[in-house]
C-alpha positions in Angstrom: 0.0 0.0 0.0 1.1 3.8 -0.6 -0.3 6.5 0.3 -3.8 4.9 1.6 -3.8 3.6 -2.4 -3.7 -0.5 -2.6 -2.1 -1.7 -5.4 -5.2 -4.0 -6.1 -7.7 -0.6 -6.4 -4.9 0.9 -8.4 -5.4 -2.0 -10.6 -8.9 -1.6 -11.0 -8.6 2.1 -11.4 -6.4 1.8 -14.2 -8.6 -0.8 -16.1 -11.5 1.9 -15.8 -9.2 4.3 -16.8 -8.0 2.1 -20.0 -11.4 0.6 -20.8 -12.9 4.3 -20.8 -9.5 5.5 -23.3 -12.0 7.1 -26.1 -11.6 9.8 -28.3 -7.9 10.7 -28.7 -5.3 12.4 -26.4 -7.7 15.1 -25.4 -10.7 12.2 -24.6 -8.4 10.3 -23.1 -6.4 13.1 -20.5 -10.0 14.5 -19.6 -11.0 10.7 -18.6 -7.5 10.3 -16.5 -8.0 13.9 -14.8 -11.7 13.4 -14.2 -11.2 9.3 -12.7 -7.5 10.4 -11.1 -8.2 13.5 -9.6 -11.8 14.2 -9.3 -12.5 10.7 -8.3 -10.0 8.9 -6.5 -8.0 12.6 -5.1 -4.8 11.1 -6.1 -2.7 13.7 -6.9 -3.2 17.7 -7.3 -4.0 19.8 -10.1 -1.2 21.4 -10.6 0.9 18.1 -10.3 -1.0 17.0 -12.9 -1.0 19.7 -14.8 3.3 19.7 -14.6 3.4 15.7 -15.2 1.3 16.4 -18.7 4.2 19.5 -19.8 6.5 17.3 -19.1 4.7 14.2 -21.4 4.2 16.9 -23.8 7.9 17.9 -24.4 8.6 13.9 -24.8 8.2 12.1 -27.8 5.6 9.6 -28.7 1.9 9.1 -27.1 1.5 11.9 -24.2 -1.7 10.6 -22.7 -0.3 6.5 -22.1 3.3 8.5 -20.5 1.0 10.3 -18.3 -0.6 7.6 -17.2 2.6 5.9 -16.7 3.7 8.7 -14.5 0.9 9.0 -12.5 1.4 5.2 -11.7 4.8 5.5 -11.1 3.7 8.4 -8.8 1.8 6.4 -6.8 3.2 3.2 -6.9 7.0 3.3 -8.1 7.9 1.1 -11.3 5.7 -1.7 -10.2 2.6 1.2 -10.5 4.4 2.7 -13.5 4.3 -0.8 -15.6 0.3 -1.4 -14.6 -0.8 1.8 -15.5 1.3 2.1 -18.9 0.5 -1.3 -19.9 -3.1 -1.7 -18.7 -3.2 1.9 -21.1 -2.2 -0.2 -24.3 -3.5 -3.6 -24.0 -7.4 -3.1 -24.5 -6.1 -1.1 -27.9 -3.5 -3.7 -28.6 -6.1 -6.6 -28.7 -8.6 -4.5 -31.0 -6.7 -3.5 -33.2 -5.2 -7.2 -33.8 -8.1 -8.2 -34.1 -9.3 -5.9 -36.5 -6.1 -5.7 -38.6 -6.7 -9.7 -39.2 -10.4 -9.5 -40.6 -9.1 -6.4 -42.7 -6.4 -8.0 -44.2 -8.4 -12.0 -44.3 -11.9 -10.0 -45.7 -11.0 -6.8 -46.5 -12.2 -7.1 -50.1 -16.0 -8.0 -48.5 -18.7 -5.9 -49.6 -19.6 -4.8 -46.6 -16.1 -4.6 -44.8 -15.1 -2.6 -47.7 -17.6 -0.4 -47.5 -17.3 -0.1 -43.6 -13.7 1.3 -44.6 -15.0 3.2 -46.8 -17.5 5.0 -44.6 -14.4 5.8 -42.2 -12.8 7.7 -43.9 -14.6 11.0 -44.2 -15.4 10.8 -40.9 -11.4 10.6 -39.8 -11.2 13.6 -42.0 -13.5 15.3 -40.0 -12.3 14.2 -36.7 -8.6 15.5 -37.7 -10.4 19.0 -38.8 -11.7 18.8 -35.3 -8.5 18.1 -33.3 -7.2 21.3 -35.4 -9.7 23.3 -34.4 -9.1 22.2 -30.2 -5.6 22.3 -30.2 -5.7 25.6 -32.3 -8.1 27.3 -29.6 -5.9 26.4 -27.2 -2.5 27.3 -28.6 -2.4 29.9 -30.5 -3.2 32.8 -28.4 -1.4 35.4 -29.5 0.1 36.2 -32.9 3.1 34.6 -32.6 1.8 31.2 -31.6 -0.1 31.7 -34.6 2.9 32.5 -37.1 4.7 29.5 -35.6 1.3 27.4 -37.0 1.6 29.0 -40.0 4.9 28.3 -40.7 4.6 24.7 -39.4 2.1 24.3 -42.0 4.1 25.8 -44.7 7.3 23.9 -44.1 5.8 20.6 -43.7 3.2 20.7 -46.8 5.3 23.3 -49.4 8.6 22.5 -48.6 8.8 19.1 -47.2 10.7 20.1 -44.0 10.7 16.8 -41.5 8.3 17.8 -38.7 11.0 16.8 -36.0 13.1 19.3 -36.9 10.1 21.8 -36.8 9.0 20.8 -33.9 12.6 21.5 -32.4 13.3 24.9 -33.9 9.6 25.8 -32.5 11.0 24.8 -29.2 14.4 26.8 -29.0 12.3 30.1 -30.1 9.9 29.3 -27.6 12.8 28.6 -24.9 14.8 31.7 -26.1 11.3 33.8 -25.7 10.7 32.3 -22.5 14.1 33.2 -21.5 14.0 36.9 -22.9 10.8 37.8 -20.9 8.7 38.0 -24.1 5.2 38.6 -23.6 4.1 36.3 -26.3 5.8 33.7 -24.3 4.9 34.2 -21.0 1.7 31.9 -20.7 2.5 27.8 -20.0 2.0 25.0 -22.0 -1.9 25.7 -22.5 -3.5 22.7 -20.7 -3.9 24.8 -17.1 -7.3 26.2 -16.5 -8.1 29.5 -14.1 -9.0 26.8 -11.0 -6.5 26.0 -8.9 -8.5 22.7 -8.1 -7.0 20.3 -6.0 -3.8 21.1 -3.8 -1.3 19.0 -2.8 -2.3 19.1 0.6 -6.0 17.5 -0.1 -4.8 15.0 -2.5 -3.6 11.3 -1.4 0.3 11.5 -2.7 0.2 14.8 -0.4 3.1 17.6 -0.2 6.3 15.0 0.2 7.5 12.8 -2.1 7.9 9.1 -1.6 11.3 8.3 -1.5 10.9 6.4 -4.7 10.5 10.0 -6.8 13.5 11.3 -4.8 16.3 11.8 -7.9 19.1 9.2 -7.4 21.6 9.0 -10.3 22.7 6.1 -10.0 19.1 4.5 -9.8 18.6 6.1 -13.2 21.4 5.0 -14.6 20.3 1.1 -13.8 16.8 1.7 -14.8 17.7 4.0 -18.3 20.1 0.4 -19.1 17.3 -2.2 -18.1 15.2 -0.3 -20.1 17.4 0.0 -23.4 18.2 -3.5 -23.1 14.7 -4.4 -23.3 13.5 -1.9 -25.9 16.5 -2.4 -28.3 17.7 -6.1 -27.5 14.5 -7.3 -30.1 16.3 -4.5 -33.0 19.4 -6.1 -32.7 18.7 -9.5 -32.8 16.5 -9.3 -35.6 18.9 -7.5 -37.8 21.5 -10.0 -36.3 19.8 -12.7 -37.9 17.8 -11.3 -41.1 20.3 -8.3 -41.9 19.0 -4.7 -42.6 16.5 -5.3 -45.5 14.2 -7.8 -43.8 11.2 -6.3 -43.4 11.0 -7.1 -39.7 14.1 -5.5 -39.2 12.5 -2.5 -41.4 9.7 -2.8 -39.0 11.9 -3.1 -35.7 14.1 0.1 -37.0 11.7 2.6 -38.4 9.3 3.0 -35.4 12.4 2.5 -32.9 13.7 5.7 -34.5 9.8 7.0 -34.7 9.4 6.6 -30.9 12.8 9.1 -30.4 11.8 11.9 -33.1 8.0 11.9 -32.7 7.6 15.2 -30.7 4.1 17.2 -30.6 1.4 14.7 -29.5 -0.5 11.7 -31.4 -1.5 13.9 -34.6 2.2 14.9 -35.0 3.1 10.9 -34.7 0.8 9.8 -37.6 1.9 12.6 -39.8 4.9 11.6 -39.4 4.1 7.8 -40.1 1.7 8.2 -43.2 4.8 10.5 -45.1 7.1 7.2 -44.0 4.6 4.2 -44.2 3.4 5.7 -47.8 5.4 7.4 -49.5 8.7 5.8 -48.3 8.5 2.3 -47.5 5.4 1.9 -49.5 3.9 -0.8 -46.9 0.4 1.4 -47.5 -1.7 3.0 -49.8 -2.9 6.4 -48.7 -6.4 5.1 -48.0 -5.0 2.2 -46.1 -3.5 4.2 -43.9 -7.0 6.2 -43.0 -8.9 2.5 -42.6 -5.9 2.0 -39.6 -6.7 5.4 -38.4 -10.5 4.7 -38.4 -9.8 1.6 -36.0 -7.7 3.3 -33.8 -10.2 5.7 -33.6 -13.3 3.3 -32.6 -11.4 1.4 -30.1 -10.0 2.6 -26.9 -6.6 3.0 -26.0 -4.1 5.1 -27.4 -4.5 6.6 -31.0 -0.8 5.9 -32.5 -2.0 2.4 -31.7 -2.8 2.8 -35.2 0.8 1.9 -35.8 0.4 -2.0 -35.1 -1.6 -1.7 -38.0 0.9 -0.2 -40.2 3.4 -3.1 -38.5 0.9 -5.6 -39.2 -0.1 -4.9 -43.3 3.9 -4.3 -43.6 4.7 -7.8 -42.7 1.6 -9.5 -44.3 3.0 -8.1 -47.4 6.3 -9.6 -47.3 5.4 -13.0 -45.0 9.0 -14.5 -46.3 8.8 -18.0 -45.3 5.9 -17.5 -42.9 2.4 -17.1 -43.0 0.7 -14.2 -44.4 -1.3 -13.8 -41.1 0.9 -15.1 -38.6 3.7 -12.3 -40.1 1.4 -9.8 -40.0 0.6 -10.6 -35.9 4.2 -10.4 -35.2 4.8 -7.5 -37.6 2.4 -5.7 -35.5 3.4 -6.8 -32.2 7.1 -5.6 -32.8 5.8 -2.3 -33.8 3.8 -1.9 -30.7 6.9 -2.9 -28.4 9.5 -0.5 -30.0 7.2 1.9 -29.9 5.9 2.1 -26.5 8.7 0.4 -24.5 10.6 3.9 -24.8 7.9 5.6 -23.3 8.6 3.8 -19.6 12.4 4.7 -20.1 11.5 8.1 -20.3 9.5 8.3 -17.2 11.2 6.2 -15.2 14.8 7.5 -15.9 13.1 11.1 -16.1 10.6 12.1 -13.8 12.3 12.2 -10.3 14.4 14.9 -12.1 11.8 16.8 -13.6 10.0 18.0 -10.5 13.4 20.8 -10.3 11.6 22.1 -13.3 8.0 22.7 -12.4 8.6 26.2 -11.7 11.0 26.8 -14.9 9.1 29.3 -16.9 11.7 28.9 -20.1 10.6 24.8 -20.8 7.0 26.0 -20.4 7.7 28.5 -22.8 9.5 26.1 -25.1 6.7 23.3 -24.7 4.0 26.3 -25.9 5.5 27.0 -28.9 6.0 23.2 -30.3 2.1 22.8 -29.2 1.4 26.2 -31.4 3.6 24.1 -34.0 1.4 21.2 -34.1 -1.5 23.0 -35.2 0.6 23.3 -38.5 1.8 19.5 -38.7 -2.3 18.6 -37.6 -3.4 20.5 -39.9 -0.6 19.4 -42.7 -2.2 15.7 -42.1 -6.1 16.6 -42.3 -5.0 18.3 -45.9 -3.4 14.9 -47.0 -6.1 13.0 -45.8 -8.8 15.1 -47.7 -6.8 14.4 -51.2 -6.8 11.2 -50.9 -10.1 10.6 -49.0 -12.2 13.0 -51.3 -10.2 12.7 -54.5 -9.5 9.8 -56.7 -6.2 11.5 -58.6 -3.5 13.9 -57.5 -0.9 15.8 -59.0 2.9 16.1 -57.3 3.6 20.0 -58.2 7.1 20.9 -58.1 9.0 24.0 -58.3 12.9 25.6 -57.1 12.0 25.1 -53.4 8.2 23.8 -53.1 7.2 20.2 -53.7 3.5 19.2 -52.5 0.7 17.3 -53.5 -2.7 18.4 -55.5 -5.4 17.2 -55.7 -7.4 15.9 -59.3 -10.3 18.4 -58.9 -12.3 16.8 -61.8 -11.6 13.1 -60.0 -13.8 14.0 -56.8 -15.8 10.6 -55.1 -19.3 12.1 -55.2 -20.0 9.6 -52.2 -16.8 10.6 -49.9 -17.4 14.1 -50.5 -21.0 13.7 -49.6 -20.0 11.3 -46.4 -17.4 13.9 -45.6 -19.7 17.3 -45.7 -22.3 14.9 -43.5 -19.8 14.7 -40.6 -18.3 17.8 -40.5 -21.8 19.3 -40.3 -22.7 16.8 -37.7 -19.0 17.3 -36.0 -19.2 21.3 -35.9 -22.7 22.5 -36.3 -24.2 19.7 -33.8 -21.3 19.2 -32.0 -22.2 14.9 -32.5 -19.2 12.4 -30.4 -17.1 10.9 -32.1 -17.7 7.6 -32.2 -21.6 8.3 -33.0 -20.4 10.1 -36.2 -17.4 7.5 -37.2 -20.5 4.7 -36.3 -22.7 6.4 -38.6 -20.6 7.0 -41.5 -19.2 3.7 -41.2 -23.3 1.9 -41.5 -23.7 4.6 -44.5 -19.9 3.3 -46.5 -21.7 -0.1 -45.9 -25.6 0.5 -47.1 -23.8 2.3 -50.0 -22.0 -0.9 -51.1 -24.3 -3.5 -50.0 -26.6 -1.4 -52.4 -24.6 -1.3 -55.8 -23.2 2.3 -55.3 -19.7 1.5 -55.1 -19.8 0.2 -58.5 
């Protein structure tokens, strides 16, 4: 037991907490904050609050790291481990199973039109997450001219969003650091309430001695934890060399789960450029059907990635099984890519809470979130050419290089789907799973019916 908490009703908390893991990073931090804090008093706002800056500034999925420093919190590594991996499993298993009837019957009538239905609804969805994150970061006009040259970068120029996302940060850090007014505000997720204190909550105003920093400690846990993340990478390269597309697999999202800075949007953007046009384990609207399951399951949204894992490996089987490389193609995508994220709390957090006060990182962690709103919004414009368009054009100039859409080869049935759920998304403010569950039944009735033809 710690502080009055059993480890069993941790348990059971964090199963709530994971089976409830709706709606994205947003959906998913509102259900932690409201079961964590409002519920059970664990911890205080404005630990909570410095915990999610400090998720924010890492890379990969913000909302499972939280969780997995809330646990650790509470409950030291053992806490840390249930809450990050009780986080990922219910996606884990739906996604798996989902990724095998897409790729055994994805040519079904009405699985392909299910898919099919998905799609302008993600579109929508994305549009949305613009619109929230945008509201909350760009307050002034500087956030906004870091958005808009985000954008710009990214779609025009083809600038990789890691090192936007990094640039974004040192301007922020260096306003921060200046005094600039533009600057001054924190990473945007605090309200005005100061809610609950440290004193009222559970953890209370000391530390356990297991969040004390101890370098040495860190030292031990940062090389457990390399040796389990990376141990799987070497060995398969060991034995199938470089070009195997497990090793592929193994590699690319190892590297994905160091440079994906800026949230679960930022991560897919990232992905879909790589997976797509790159690699070539996907086709554009491949990539969307992933996103639509990851969307209508709970648990992390980058979850989406054991998809991408999956279809990569059921392409090239080798000697195995289409299906059975697929599963482990998937699997190995989700452990490189979330294994990191307990190295980074566990060898990071008791040093962090030096720097809950430190206005410059705040600062820093602003301006990448501003940034996002140009790499969100960089992805919701490549999903709507190739969700709404059949064609596109690759224009090409001294500097620019980006991707048109066919105006003339517009899906009268996607663009139809897709004006549906962004009216029921922004005029009638509908959930999301109600609008993705609705679009999905219409993609179906529409090719059940003869309309796909």
């Amino acid at each position: 037991m710690t502080h009055g908490v059993p480890f069993a009703a941790a348990f059971r908390v964090w199963l709530r907490v994971a089976a409830l893991s709706f709606g994205g990073p947003a959906g998913q931090i509102a259900a932690m904050h409201r079961i964590v804090l409002d519920e059970q008093k664990w911890i205080s706002e404005r630990r909570f609050l410095h915990a999610l800056n400090y998720c924010m500034l890492l890379p990969g999925p913000e909302a499972q790291q939280l969780a997995i420093y809330i646990g650790w919190l509470m409950h030291g590594i053992p806490g840390g481990l249930l809450a990050g991996g009780l986080f990922v499993l219910p996606g884990a298993v739906a996604i798996m199973a989902l990724s095998l009837i897409y790729a055994a019957f994805g040519q079904v009538a009405v699985v392909a039109g299910l898919f099919f239905g998905l799609k302008p609804a993600v579109l929508a969805i994305v549009l949305a997450a613009v619109q929230r994150v945008a509201r909350r970061a760009l307050r002034n006009n500087a956030m906004r001219a870091l958005a808009a040259a985000a954008f710009l970068s990214i779609f025009f120029v083809g600038v990789p969003f890691p090192a936007i996302l990094a640039t974004a940060f040192v301007i922020g850090w260096a306003g921060g650091r200046l005094g600039l007014p533009a600057f001054q505000a924190g990473g945007g997720h605090g309200g005005g309430k100061a809610g609950l204190t440290d004193a009222e909550s559970r953890l209370g105003e000391t530390l356990p001695a297991h969040a004390q920093p101890n370098l040495a400690q860190a030292l031990r846990i940062s090389a457990i934890c390399l040796v389990l993340w990376l141990a799987p990478v070497a060995a398969l390269l060991a034995l199938f060399g470089p070009d195997n597309v497990f090793s592929n697999i193994a590699v690319f999202f190892s590297k994905m789960a160091v440079v994906t800075f800026g949230g679960a949007y930022a991560v897919l953007a990232y992905v879909a450029q790589q997976a797509v046009q790159h690699f070539h384990w996907l086709r554009p609207g491949e990539m969307l059907d992933g996103l639509g399951m990851a969307e209508t399951t709970p648990g992390p949204l980058i979850m989406v990635l054991q998809f991408v894992g999956f279809m990569a490996a059921f392409r090239d089987p080798g000697s195995l099984p289409p299906l059975w490389a697929g599963a482990f193609g998937g699997l190995l995508a989700t452990w490189v890519t979330f294994a990191p994220c307990f190295l980074w709390i566990f060898a990071g957090a008791p040093f962090i809470e030096a720097l809950r006060n430190s206005r410059s990182l705040n600062a820093g962690m602003s301006a990448i979130t501003a940034a996002v709103v140009g790499v969100i919004l960089n992805l919701a414009v490549w999903f709507a050419v190739h969700t709404v368009f059949r064609a596109s054009v690759v224009i090409a100039g001294p500097v620019w290089r980006f991707e048109a859409p066919v105006l003339t080869s517009a899906d009268p049935a996607s663009l139809l789907l897709a004006a549906a759920a962004m009216v029921a998304v922004f005029r009638f403010k509908a959930g999301m799973i109600p609008t993705l569950l609705a679009c999905a039944a219409a993609g179906a009735a529409w090719f059940l019916f003869g309309g796909a033809g």
